[in-house]
C-alpha positions as CSV (number, residue, x, y, z in Angstrom):
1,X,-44.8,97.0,4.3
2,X,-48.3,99.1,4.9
3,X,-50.5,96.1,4.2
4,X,-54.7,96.4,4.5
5,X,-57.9,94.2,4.1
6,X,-60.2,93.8,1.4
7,X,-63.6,92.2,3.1
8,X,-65.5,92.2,-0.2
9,X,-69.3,91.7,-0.9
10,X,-69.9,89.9,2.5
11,X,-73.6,90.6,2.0
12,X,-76.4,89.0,3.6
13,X,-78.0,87.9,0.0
14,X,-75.3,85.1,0.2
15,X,-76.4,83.9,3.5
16,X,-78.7,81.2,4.0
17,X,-82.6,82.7,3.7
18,X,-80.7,85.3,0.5
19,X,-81.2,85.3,-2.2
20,X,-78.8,84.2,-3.7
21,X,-76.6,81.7,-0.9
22,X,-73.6,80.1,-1.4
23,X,-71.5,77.1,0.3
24,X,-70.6,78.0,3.8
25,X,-70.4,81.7,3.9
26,X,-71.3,81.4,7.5
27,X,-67.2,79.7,8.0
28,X,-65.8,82.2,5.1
29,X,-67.0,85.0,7.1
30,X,-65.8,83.7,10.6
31,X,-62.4,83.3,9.1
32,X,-62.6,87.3,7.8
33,X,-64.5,88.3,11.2
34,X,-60.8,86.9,12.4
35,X,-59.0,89.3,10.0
36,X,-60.9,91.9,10.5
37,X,-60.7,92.3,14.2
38,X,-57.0,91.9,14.0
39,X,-56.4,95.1,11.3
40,X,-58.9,96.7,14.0
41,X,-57.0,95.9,17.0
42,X,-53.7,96.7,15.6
43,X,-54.9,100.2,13.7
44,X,-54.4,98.3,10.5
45,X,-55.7,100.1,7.2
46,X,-58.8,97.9,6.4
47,X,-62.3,98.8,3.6
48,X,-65.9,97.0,3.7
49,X,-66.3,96.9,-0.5
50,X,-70.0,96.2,-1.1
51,X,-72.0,95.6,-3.9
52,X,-74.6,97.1,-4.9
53,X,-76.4,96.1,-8.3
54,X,-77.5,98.6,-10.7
55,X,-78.8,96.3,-13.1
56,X,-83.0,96.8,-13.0
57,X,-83.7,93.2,-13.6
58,X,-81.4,92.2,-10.4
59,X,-82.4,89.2,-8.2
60,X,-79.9,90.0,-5.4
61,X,-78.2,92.9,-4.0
62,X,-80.6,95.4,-4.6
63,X,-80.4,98.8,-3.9
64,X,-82.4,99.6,-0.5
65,X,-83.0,95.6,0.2
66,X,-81.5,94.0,3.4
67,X,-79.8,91.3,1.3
68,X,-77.4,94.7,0.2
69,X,-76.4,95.1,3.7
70,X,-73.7,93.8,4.9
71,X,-73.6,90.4,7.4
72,X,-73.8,90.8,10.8
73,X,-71.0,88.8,11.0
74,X,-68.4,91.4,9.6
75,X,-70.5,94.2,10.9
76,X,-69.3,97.5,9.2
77,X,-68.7,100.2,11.9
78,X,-69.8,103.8,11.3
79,X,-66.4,105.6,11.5
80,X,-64.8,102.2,8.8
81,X,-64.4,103.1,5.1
82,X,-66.8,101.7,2.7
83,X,-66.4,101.4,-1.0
84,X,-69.2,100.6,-2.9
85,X,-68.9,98.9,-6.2
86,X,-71.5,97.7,-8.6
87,X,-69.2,95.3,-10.9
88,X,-67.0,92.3,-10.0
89,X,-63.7,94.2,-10.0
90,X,-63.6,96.4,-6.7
91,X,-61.6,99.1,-8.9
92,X,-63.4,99.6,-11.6
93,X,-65.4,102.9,-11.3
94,X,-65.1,103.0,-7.4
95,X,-62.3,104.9,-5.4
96,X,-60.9,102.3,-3.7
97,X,-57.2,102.9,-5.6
98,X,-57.4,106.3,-4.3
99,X,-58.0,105.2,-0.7
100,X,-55.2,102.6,-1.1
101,X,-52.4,105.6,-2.9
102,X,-53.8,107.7,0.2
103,X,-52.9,105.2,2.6
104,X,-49.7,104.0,0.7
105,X,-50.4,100.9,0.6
106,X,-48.1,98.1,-0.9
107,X,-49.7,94.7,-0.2
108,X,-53.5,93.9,0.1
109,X,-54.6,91.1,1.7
110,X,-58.0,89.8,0.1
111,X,-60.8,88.1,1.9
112,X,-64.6,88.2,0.8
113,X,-67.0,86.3,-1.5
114,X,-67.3,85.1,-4.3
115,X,-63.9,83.2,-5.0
116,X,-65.3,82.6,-8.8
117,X,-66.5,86.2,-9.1
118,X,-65.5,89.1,-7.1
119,X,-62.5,87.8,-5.2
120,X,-60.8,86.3,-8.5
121,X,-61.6,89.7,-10.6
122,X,-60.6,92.6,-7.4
123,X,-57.1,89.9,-6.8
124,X,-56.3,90.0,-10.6
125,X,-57.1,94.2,-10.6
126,X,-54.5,94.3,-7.7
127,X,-51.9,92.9,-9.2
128,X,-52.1,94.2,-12.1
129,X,-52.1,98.1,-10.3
130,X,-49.0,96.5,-8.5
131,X,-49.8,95.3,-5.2
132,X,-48.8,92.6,-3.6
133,X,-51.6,90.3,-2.9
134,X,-52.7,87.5,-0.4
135,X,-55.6,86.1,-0.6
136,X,-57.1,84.5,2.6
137,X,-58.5,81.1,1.1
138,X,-60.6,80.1,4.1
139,X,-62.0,83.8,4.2
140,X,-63.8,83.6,0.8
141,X,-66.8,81.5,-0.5
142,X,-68.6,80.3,-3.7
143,X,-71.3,78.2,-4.9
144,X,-72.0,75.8,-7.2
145,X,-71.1,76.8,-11.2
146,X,-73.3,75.0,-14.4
147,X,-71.4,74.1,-17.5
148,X,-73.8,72.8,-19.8
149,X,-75.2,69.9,-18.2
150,X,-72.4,69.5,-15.9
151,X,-72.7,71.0,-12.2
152,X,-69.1,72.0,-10.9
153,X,-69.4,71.7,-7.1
154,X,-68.2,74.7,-4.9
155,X,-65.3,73.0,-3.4
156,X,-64.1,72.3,-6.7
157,X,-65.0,76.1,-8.1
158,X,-63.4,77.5,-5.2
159,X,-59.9,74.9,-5.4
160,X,-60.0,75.7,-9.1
161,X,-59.8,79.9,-8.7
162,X,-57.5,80.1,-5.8
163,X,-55.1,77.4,-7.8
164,X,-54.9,80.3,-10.6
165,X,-55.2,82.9,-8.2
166,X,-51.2,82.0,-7.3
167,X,-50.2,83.5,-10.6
168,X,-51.3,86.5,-8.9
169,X,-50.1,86.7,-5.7
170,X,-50.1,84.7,-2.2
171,X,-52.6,82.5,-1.5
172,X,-52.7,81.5,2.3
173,X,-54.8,80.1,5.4
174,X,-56.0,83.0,7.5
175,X,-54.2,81.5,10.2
176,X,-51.1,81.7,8.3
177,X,-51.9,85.6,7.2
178,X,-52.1,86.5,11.0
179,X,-48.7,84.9,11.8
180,X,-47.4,87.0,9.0
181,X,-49.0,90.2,9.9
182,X,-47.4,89.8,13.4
183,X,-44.2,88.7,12.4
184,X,-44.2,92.0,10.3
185,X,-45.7,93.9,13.6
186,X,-42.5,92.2,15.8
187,X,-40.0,94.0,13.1
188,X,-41.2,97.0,12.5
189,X,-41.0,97.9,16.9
């Protein structure tokens, strides 16, 4: 099965000293740094999707800031594809679905941030356009949500997300993704 990665919005805005930071990124990204060099390593089909807001009242990832860029951590190499998006779902109004027909790519495997956000609305879009999904649940970050007057903890906001995310495809340790990935390496040699 022609699988690739999805390392969405890993942006240095949700990094501690961003502007807008999250719960752990610095692990989530680790965990897709892990991913990533394994599609590399193997020639595996993998896209940087980064967001870029065109809203003029933005606080974070603004056009031209550092914040945009992505983290060091996932570094984007020159000759990698790059999508750039400017609303949660890494679909809508970007070429990403062109890249993955091009490719022919049946099953995506999703990593990025945030859970609530970006990686809940790109894993739903996948689906939908008939991919199979996984979505590495140590590989993606959140923050803290407000309901009313009640603050929902990121743990709890991430859990919650991932727990619907099953509806919608595979939702696994990256650990587990990379057995997978080379048990699918060992039968197709």
């Amino acid at each position: 099965m022609k699988t690739a990665l999805l390392v969405i919005d890993i942006q240095k805005d949700y990094f501690p000293g961003g502007k807008f930071p999250l719960v752990n990124p610095e692990e989530a990204a680790r965990k897709a740094y892990e991913l990533l060099q394994c599609f590399r390593e193997h020639g595996g089909r993998h896209v940087h999707i980064q967001h870029i807001s065109l809203e003029p009242d933005a606080s974070f990832f603004i056009k031209g800031d550092s914040g945009s860029d992505i983290h060091d951590i996932v570094a984007h190499f020159e000759s990698e594809p790059i999508v750039y998006k400017h609303e949660p779902n890494s679909f809508l109004n970007t070429d990403l679905l062109d890249l993955l027909k091009g490719w022919e790519v049946e099953r995506v495997v999703i990593c990025g941030m945030m859970t609530h956000m970006c990686v809940d609305a790109t894993t739903r879009a996948a689906s939908d356009l008939g991919f199979e999904v996984i979505v590495a649940e140590d590989a993606c970050a959140t923050r803290d949500l407000k309901y009313d007057d009640t603050t929902i903890p990121a743990d709890i906001v991430h859990k919650s997300f991932l727990a619907a995310l099953k509806s919608y495809g595979r939702v696994m340790k990256t650990e587990e993704i990379l057995a997978l990935l080379a048990g699918d390496q060992e039968k197709s040699e």
